[in-house]
Residue frames as qw, qx, qy, qz and C-alpha x, y, z in Angstrom:
[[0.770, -0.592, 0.075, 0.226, -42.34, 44.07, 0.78],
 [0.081, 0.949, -0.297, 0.065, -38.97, 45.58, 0.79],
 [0.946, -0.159, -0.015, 0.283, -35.39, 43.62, 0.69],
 [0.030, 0.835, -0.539, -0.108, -31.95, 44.77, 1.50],
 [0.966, 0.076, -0.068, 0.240, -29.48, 42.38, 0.25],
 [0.080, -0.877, 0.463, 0.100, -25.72, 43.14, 1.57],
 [0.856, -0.157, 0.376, 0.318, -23.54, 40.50, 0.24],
 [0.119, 0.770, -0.501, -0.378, -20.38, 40.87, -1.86],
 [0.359, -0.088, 0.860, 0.351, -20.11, 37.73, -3.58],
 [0.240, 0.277, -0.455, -0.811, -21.87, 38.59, -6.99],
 [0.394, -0.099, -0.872, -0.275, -23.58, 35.41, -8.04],
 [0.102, -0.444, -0.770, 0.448, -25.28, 34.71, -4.32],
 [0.214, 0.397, 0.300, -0.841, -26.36, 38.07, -4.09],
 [0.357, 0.091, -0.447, -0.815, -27.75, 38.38, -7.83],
 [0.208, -0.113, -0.971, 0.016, -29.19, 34.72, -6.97],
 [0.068, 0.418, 0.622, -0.658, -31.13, 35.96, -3.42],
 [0.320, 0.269, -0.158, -0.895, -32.33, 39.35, -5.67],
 [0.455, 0.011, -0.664, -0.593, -33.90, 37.22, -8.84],
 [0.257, -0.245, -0.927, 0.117, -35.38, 34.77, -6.30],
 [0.031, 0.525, 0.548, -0.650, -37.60, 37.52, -4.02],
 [0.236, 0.179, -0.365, -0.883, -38.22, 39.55, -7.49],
 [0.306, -0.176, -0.811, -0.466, -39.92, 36.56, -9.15],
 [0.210, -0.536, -0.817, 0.036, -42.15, 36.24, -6.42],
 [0.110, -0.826, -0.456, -0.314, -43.06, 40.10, -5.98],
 [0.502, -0.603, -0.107, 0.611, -40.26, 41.43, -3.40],
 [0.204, 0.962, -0.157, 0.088, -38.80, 45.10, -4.14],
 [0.850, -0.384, 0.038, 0.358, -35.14, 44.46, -3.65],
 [0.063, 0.904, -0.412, 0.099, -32.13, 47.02, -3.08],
 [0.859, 0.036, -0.097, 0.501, -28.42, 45.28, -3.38],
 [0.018, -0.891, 0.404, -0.206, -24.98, 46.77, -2.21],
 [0.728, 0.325, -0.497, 0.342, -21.38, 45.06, -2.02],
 [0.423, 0.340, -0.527, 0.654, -20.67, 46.55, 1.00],
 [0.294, -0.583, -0.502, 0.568, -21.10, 47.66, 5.13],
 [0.206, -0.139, -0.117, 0.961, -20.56, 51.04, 4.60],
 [0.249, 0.075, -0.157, -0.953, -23.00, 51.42, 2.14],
 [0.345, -0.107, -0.904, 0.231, -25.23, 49.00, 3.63],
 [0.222, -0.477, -0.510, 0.680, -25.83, 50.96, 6.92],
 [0.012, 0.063, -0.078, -0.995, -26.34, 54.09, 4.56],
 [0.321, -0.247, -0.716, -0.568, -29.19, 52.15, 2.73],
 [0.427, -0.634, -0.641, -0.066, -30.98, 50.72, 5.48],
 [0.178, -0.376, -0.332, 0.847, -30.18, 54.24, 7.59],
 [0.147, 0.241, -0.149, -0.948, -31.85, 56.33, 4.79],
 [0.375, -0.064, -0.619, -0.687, -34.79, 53.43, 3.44],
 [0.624, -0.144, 0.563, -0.522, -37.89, 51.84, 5.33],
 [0.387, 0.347, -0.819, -0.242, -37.05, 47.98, 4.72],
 [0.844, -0.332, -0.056, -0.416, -39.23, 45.14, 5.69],
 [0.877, -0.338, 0.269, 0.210, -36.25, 42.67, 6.67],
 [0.150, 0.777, -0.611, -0.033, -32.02, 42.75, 5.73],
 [0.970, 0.189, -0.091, 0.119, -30.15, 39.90, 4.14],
 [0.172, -0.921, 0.328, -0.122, -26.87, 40.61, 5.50],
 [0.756, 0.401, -0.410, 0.316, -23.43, 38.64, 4.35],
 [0.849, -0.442, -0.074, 0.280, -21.08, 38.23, 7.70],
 [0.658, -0.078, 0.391, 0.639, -17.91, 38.93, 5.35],
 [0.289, 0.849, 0.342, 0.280, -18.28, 42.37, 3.77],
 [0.562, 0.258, -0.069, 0.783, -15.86, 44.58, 2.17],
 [0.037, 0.616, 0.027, 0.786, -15.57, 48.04, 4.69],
 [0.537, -0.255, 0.451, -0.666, -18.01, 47.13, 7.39],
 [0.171, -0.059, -0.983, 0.043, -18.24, 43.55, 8.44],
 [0.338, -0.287, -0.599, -0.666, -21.51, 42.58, 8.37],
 [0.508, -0.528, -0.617, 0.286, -21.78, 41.91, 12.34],
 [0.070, -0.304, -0.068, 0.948, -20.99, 46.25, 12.90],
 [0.184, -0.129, -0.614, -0.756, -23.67, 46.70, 10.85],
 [0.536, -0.514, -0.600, -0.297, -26.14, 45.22, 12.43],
 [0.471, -0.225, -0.379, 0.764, -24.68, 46.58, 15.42],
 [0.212, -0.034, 0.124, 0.969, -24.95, 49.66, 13.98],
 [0.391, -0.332, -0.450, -0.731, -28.59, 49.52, 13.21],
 [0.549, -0.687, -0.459, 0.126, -29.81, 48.33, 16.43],
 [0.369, -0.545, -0.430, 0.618, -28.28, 50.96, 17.82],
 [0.134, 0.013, -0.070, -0.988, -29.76, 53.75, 16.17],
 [0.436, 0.230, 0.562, -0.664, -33.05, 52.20, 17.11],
 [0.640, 0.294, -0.331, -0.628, -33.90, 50.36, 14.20],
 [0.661, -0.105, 0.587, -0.455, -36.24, 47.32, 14.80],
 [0.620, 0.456, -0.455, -0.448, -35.81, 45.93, 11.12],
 [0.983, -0.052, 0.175, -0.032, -35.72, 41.82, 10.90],
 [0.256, 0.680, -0.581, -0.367, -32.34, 40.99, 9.87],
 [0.989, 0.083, 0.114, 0.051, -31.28, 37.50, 8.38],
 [0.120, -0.802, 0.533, 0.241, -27.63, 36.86, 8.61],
 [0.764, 0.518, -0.355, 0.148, -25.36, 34.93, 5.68],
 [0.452, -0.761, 0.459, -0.070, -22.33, 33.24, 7.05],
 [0.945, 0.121, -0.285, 0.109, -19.80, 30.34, 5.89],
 [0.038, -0.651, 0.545, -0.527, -18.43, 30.95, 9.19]]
């Protein structure tokens, strides 16, 4: 299984990663929206971890962004909103 992780807070994100490795996940990280959207525009991911608060593209345009180019991907949104 495939993970995108977008978050920009270092520590969480590295956290999420090492946690889905240990048990057998591929995971791809990125700090940001922009590149974000590129990843999950250009990889076939099995579900997106996605941070609210992200530097470029906030993490709600993003997902925006991917549902509307017709991608059906689970997403799981972060928030300390």
């Amino acid at each position: 299984m495939r993970v995108l992780v977008i978050e920009d807070d270092a520590k969480l994100a590295d956290y999420i990663a090492r946690s889905l490795k240990e048990v057998g996940y591929i995971v791809d990280q990125t700090v940001d929206g922009a590149e974000g959207f590129s990843l999950a525009s250009s990889t076939t991911y099995d579900v997106l971890i996605v941070d609210r608060m992200i530097p470029t593209v906030d993490g709600l345009a993003v997902v925006q962004s991917i549902r509307g180019s017709g991608n059906d991907v689970p997403i799981l949104m972060l928030t300390a909103l």
